[in-house]
C-alpha atoms as one frame of an Amber mdcrd trajectory, in Angstrom:
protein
   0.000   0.000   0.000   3.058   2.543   0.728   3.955   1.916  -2.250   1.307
   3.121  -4.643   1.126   6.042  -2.028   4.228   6.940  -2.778   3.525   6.277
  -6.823   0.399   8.137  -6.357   1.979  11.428  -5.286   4.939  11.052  -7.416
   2.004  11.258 -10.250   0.417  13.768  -8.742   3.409  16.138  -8.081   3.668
  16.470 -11.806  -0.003  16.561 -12.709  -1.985  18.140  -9.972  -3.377  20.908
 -11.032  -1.685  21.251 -14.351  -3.333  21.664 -17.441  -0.569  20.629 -18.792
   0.562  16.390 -19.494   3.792  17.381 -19.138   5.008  13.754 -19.965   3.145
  13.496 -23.496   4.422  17.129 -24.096   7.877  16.109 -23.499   7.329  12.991
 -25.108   6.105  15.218 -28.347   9.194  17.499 -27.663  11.079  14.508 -27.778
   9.530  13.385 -31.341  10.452  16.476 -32.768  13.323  17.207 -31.469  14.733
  13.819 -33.358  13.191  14.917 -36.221  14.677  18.550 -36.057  18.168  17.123
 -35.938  17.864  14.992 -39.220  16.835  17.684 -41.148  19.139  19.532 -43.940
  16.735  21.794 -45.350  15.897  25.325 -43.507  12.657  25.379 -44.945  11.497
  21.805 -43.510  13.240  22.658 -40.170  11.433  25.566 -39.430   7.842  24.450
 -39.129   9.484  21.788 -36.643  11.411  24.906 -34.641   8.021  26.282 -34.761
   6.218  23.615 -32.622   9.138  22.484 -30.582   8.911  25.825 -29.267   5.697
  26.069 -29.233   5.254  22.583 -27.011   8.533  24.382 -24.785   6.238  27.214
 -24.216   3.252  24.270 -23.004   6.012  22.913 -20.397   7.050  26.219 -18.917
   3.002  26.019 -17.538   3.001  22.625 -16.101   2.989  22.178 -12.554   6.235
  21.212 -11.061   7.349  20.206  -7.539   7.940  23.303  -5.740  11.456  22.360
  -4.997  12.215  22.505  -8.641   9.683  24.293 -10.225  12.197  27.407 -10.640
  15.183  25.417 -11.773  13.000  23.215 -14.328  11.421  26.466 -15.908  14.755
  28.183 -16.237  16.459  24.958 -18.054  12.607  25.274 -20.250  13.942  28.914
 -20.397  17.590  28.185 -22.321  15.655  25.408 -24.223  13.300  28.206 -25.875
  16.183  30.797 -26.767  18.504  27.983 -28.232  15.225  26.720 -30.273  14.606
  30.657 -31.444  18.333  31.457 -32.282  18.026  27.778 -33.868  15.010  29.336
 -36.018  16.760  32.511 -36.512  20.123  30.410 -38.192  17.396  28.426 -40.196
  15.778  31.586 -41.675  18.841  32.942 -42.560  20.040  29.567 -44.335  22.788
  28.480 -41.852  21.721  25.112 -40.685  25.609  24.909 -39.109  24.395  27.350
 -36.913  20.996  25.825 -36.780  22.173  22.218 -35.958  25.018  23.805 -33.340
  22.212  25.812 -31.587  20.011  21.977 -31.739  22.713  20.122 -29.932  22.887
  22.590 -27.315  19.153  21.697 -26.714  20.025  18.115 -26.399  22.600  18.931
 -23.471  20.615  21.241 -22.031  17.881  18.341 -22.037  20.647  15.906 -20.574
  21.449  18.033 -18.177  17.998  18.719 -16.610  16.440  15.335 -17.432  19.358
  13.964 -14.901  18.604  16.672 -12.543  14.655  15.246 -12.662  15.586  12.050
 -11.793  14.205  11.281  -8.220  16.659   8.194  -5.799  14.509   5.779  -3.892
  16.178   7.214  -0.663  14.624  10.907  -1.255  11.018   8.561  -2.003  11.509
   7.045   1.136  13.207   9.624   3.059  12.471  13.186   2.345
């Protein structure tokens, strides 16, 4: 029984109150993220900038835990000006600077996704 307590508010710590799925967004952040970095062509990456930031934007309103919350929106924060200077490079035709702005998403999502990541000692301890 402790146990799905404890599942049960690690669920709800993300989704209480949040309009938001933040896992399907991130999961959708995730698809096009993968897509974004396969692309060669400015004019096929930019519709995909478009909703990755678009679906950042949708994270930066989810409901986080409170210890957190500020460090998870700032990392959402980087993500969204890397994405936009990634859109800038991509309307000006320089998907170097496109791609190198994309990778620095993908350690900025490293980065924070490790930070996310919750030991069985804090679930059981505090």
């Amino acid at each position: 029984m402790r146990t799905i307590s404890l599942g049960l508010c690690l669920f709800l710590t993300f989704t209480a109150g949040a309009a938001v799925d933040l896992e399907q967004t991130m999961k959708n952040m995730g698809f096009q993220f993968k897509q974004a970095i396969e692309i060669t062509d400015s004019n096929k990456l930019l519709p995909v900038l478009d909703e990755l930031i678009m679906l950042t934007g949708q994270a930066k309103q989810a409901q986080f835990a409170d210890d957190k919350a500020e460090q998870f929106r700032q990392g959402l924060a980087q993500v969204q000006t890397e994405l936009q200077s990634a859109k800038a490079a991509a309307q000006r035709d320089d998907m170097a600077a496109a791609q190198q702005h994309l990778r620095r998403v993908e350690a900025l999502r490293k980065e924070y996704h490790k930070q996310r990541k919750v030991s069985i000692w804090q679930l059981l301890f505090g």
